[in-house]
N, C-alpha and C positions, 0 to 999 in steps of 0.2 A: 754179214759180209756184203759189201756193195757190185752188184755183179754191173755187167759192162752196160745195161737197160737203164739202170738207176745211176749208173755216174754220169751218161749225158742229160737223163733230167736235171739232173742235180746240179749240170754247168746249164742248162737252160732258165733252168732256176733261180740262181744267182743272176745270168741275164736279165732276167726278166725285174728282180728287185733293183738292180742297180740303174735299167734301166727306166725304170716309174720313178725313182729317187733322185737320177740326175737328170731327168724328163728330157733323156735323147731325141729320143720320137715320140708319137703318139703312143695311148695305150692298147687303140684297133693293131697298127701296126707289128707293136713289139709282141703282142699274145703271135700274131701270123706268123714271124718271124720265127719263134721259139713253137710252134707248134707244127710248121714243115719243115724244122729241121726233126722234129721228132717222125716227122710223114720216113724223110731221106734215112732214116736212119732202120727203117722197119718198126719202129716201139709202137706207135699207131697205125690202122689202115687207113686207108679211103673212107671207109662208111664210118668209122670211129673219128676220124676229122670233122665230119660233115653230120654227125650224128646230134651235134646241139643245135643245127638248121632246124630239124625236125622235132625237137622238144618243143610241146606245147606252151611250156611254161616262158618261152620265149616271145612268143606271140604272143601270150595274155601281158605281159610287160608291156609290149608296143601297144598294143589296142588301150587299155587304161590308160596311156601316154597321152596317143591320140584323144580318146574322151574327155580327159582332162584339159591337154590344151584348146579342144570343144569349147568347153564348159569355161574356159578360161574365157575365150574370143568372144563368148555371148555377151560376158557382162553379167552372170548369173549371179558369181561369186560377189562380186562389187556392190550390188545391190541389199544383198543381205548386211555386207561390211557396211554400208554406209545408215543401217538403222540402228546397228551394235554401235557404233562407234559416232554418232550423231551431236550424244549429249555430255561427252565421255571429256571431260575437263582434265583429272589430276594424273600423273603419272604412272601412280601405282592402279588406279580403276584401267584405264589403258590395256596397262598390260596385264595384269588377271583377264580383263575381259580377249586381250590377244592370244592369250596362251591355250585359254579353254578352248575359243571357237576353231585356230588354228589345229591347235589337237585334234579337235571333234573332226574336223573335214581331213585333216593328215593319214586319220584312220581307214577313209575310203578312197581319196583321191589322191594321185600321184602327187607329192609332198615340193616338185621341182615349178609347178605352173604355181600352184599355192602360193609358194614362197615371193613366185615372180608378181604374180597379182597384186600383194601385202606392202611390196617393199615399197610402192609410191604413197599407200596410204601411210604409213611409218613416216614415209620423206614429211608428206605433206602435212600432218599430225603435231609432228616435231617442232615444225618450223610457225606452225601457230599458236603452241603454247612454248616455246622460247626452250625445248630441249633437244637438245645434241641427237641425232637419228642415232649415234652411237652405242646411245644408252637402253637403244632399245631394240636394234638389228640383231645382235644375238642370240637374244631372247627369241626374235621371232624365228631363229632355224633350229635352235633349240627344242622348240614348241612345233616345231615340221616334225623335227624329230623323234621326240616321244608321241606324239599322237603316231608317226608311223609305224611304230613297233609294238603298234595295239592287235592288227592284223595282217594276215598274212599278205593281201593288197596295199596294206598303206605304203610300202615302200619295196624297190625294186629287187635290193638287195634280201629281203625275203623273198622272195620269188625266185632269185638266183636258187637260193639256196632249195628251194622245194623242186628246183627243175633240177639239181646233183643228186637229190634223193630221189626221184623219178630216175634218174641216168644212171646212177650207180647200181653195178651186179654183186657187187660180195655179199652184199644182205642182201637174199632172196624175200620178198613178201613185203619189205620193209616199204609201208602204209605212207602216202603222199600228206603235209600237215591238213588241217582243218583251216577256215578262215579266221576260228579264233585260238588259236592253238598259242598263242602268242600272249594272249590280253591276263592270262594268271600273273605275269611281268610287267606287261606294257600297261596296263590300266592303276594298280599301284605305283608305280613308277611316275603315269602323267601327274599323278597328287604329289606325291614327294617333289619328282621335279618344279611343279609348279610355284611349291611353298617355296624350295633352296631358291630358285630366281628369283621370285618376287621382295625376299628377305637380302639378297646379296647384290643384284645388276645395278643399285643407284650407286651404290657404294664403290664399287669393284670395276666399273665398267667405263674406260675414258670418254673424257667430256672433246670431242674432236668437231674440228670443222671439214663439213665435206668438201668436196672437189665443188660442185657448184659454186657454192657461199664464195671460197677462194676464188674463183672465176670472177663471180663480182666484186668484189674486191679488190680482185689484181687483172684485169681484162687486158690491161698494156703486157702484163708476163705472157700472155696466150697472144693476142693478136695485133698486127702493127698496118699502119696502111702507109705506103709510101707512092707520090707523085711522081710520075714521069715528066722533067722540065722542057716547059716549051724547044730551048738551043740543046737540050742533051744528044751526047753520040750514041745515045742509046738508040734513039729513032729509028726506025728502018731495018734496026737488027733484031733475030729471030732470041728468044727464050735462051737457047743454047746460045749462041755469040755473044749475049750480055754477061754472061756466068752465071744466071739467075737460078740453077735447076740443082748446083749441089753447093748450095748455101751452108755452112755451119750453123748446124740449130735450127735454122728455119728452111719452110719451105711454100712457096708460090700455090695457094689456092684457087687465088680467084682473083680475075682482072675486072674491074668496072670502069667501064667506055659510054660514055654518054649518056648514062643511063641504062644500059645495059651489063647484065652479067654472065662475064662470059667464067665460065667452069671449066674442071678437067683440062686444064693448060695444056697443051701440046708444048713440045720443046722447039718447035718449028713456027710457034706466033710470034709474028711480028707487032711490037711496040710503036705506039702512037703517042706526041706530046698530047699531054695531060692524060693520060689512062691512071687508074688509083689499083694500085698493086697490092694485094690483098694476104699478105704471109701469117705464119702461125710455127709458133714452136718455143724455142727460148729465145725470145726475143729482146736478152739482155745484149746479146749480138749484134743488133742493129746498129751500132754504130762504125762495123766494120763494111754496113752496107751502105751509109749515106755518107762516105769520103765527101769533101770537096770536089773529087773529080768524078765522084760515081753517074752523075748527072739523074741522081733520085734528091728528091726531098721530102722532109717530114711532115704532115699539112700542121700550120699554128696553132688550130686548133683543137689541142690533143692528140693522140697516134689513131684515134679510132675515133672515125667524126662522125660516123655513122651506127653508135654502138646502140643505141635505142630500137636500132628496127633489125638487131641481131638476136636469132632468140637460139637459145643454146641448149643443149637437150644430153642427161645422162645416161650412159647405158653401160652394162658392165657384161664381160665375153663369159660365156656359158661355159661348161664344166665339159662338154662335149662338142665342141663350135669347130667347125671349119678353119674358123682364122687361125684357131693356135697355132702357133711356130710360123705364122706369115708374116711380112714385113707390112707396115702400114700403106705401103705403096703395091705393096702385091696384095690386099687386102680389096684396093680396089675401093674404097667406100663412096668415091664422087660418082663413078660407073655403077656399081652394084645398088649405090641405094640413096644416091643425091644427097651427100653430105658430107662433109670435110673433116677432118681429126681436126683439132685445134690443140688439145692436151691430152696427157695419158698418166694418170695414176697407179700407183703400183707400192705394195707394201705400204702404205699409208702415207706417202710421198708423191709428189710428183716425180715423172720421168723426164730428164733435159736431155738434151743434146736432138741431134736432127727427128723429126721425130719419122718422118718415110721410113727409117731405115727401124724403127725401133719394133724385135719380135714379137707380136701377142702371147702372152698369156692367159690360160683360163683365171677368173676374179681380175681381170687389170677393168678399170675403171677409163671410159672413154667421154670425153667432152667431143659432142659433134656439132657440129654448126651444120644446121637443117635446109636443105631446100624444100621449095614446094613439092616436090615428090616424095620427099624420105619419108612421112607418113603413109602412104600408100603403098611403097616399096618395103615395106621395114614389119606390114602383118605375116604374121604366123612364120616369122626365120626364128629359125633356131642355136643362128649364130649368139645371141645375145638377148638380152632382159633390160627394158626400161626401169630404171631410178627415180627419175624425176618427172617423167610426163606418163601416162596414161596414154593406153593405147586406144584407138577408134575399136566401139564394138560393132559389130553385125546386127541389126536388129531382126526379131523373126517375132513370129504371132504367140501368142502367151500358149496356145495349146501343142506349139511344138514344144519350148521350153520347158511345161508342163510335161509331156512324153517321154524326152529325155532324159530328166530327173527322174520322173517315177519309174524309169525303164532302168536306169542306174540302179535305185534301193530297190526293184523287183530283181534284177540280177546278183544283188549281194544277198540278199536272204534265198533266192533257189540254188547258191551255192553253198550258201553255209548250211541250209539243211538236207545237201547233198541230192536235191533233189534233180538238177541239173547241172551238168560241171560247168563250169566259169569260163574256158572256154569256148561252149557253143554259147552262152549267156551272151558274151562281150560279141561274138560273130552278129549276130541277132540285133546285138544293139548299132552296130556297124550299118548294116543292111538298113536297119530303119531311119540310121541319121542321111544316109543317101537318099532313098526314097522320099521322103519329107524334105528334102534337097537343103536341111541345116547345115551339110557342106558338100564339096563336091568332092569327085574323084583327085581333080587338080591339086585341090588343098591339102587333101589328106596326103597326095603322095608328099607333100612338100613340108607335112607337119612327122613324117614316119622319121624316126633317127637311125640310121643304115648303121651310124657305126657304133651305138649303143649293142646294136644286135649283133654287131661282128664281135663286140667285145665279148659279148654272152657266150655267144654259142663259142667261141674257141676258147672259153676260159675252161667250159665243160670239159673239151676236147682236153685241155693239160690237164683236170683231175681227174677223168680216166687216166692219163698216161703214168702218172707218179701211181694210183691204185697198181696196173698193169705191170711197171717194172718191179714194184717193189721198194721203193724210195720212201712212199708213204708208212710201210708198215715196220722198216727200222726206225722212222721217226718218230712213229707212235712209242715204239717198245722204247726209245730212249727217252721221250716224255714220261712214261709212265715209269721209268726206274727214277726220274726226278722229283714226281708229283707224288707219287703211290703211297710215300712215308704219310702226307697228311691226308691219307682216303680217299674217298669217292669226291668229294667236297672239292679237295686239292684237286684234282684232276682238272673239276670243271673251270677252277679260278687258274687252272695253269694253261687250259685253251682260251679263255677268255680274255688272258691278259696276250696273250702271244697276237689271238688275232686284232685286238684292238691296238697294237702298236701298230702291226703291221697297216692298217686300214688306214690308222693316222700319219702316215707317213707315205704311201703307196696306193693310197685308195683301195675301197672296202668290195668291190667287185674282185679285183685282183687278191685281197686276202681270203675272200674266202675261197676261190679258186685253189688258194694253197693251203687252205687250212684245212679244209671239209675234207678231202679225203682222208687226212691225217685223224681228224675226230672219229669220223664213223669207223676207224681202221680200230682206233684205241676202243669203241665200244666193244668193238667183236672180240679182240682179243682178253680183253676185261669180263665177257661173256654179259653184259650187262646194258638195259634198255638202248637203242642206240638213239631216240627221240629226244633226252635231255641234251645228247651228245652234238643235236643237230641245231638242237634251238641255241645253243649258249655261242657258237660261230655266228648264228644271225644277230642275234645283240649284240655279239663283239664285236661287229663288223658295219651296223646299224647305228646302235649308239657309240656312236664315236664324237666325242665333243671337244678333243686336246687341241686337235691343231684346224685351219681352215681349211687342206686338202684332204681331213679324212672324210667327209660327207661333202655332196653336188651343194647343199646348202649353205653350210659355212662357207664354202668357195664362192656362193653366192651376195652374201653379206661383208664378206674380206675387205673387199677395196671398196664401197662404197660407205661404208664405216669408219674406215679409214685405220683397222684395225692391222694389231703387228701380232707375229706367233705367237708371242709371249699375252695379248689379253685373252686368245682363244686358251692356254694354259692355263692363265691364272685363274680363272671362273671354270674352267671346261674337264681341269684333272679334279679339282671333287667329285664334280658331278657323275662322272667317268668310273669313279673308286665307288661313289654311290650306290651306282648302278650297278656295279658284278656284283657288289656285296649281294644287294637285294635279288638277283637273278638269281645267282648259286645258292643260297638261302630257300628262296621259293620252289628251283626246279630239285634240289635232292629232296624236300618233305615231299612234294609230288610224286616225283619217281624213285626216290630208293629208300624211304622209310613208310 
């Protein structure tokens, strides 16, 4: 019987899916939202709101974040990749040797700077032996993937899941996992995985041109330059009095004056004969801008006379970015970071019409035109990940580099042998990368993701609340009148499939926010281990390979791949069916035979 506590979960619930699925708002947002009306309504308190602040396991997320995009910034990672991958000719050597190495480092390092690192070497890899980055992007989040579900660190969403079994009270004593509590799945699994790809991605995997190549190729579809004529009525008049500022399709970047480049157009500059107008967007449009009487014209020499000394740069918006749901013009990018949108990819298309006005998305694919600063502006944000250019490292002395790496694998083996918890491990390592000044207090604040950790800790806060009204444990008992006909076995393949939809459709922080209370509810009342009960939500929520929003990585690879839902499907529901098989399989001989 659903009493009055569990029916407004239950419409916050629904809130909550419809709203990750029709991406109203963010997902910081929408958990706050659904989580103080459960405050308004008495189902939660104060200290139960604010109680996955205080969960350690939220912190150890951010600090390996931190470390990682570290270890990112030095140039640590790059250096290793560039002797692996040196002598590396055919496509299949490639990628066996990407799969491995990425695994191997996915299992200790946060799998999202990984991926960021990889993806230029992929670009650039591609493009020297004559194959489509297409064919080989997937693979490489695939391969973030499984290596991350070796251990309990390699990915965030394990660690979610170990901060619910730390938070959760109905099982009293119920034991936080180990660092490899994981690897009895995750380490068969990288082998299988690695054969299924290696055997199926030349085959299965479209041959696509990226957004750059297409730049080159079509530079007149992106950018047009048009002359201010000596006699035009344009003269004299401001941005705004020409109509130059809500163009159809396009829109006014940059004016060049005498040699000068003036940026950031105000709507208030005044037009001087011969100024060269600098626009970008769909610029199939231009000829509604150079009427006879517009007093613009086209220079003879092509629409771009200066396309040689334009260097263009790709970057794709991050799973977590600021800019989601901003307009390209509220986005800011000539202010924020000295560079111009020129085009925007999206589902494997480009995006037309004006492009100011056009919403980001997390995976949209951005062509910027760089100025001399956007290198310098553009380290350590977290709004997005380079494609095609590599970023400036930091250099530092070989014995800090040294320190921090052995301070890294000294921290992962004093926690796995329980000798010191992983918590004060990663504190420690914090302290000494400041001290040794490998980064400062500035940076880190500006590398910390505020709203990763909003989303943590309230997602805690709603599986308390479903545990506390009571929501979760009808759900279980109705799962388990569904599942129970095929055993223990069923059980596990009927959480496993519930939360790997949900994950792939709604992102896998938010499933398992809804599904973990639900599991641990059906161990206890099943009377039976709750640990298999807890691992099979971290796989199903982890390996998620169907769609590009159910992992930070596929969302990473989407658009600059050029890929559509359907290839993240068509390669990603074997592997997916693969995978529970082999989980369910391994965790009932484990634990219930």
């Amino acid at each position: 019987m659903l009493t009055f506590d569990a029916i407004v979960v239950l419409i916050v619930l629904v809130f909550i899916l419809i709203s990750f699925y029709k991406e109203w708002i963010g997902p910081a947002f929408t958990f706050l939202i659904g989580v103080v009306v459960l405050g308004i309504f008495g189902i939660l308190t104060p200290k139960e709101i604010l109680s996955g602040f205080a969960n350690d396991q939220v912190v150890v997320i951010l600090m390996l974040l931190l470390i990682g995009d570290i270890i990112r910034d030095l140039g640590i990672v790059e250096s290793i990749l560039d002797r692996v991958f040196q002598r590396t000719k055919t496509y299949r050597q490639f990628m066996a040797r990407m799969m491995v190495l990425v695994g191997a480092f996915s299992a200790f390092l946060n799998n999202t700077p990984l991926v960021a690192v990889m993806m230029p070497y992929v670009h650039s890899w591609s493009k020297r032996n004559n194959i489509s980055p297409s064919k080989l992007l997937i693979p490489l989040s695939y391969a973030a993937i499984l290596g991350g579900c070796i251990t309990l660190i390699g990915t965030s969403t394990n660690l979610i899941v170990n901060g619910m079994v730390v938070d959760q009270k109905i099982i009293p004593g119920l034991k936080s996992l180990d660092m490899f509590s994981f690897a009895w799945v995750g380490i068969p699994m990288m082998i299988i995985g690695t054969i299924y790809l290696l055997l199926v991605s030349k085959k299965f995997l479209p041959d696509k041109e990226d957004a750059l190549d297409e730049f080159s190729e079509n530079a007149r579809k992106y950018i047009v330059e048009a002359h201010v004529k000596v006699n035009s009525d344009l003269i004299g008049k401001s941005i705004e009095e020409a109509d130059l500022r809500n163009l159809k399709g396009l829109y006014l970047f940059q004016i060049n004056r005498g040699g000068r480049k003036i940026a950031a157009v105000s709507q208030e500059y005044r037009l001087e004969a011969g100024d060269k107008l600098m626009f970008a967007g769909d610029t199939e449009t231009i000829a509604d801008l150079v009427l006879p009487n517009s007093g613009l014209i086209l220079p003879t020499v092509g629409m771009l006379t200066h396309k040689k000394h334009i260097e263009v740069v790709e970057i794709v918006i991050s799973h977590n970015s600021t800019l989601i749901s901003k307009t390209v013009k509220d986005a800011n990018f000539r202010g924020q970071y000295d560079a111009a949108v020129i085009g925007i990819h999206r589902n494997g298309g480009r995006v037309s019409g004006k492009i100011g006005e056009v919403k980001l998305r997390a995976g949209d694919v951005l062509l910027l035109l760089g100025g001399d600063d956007f290198v310098g502006r553009s380290q350590r944000v977290q709004d997005f990940y380079f494609i095609s250019k590599v970023k400036e490292f930091r250099k530092q002395e070989g014995y800090k580099i040294g320190l921090l790496l052995g301070g890294t694998i000294l921290a992962v083996i004093l926690s796995a042998l329980k000798i010191v918890p992983l918590f004060m491990t990663l504190i420690v390592m914090i302290i000494v990368i400041l001290a040794l000044k490998i980064s400062n207090p500035k940076d880190i604040a500006k590398m910390v993701d505020f709203n990763l950790a909003l989303i943590i800790s309230l997602s805690l806060a709603f599986g308390t609340a479903m545990i506390k009204s009571g929501l979760a444990d009808i759900i279980a008992d109705l799962l388990i009148s569904v599942f129970m006909p095929l055993g223990r076995m069923g059980i596990l393949f009927g959480i496993y499939l519930i939360t790997t939809v949900l994950a792939a459709y709604i992102t896998n922080k938010a499933a398992v926010a809804i599904v973990f209370p639900i599991s641990i509810t059906m161990a206890l009342n099943l009377h039976l281990n709750p640990e298999p009960f807890v691992l099979i939500v971290a796989f199903g929520a982890a390996a998620n390979f169907m769609t590009p929003i159910g992992y930070q990585t596929n969302l990473m690879v989407y658009g600059p791949g050029g890929y559509s839902f359907k290839d993240f499907f068509k390669i990603g529901f074997p592997l997916t069916m693969i995978y529970m098989v082999v989980a369910v399989l391994i965790l009932s001989y484990i634990y219930f035979y």
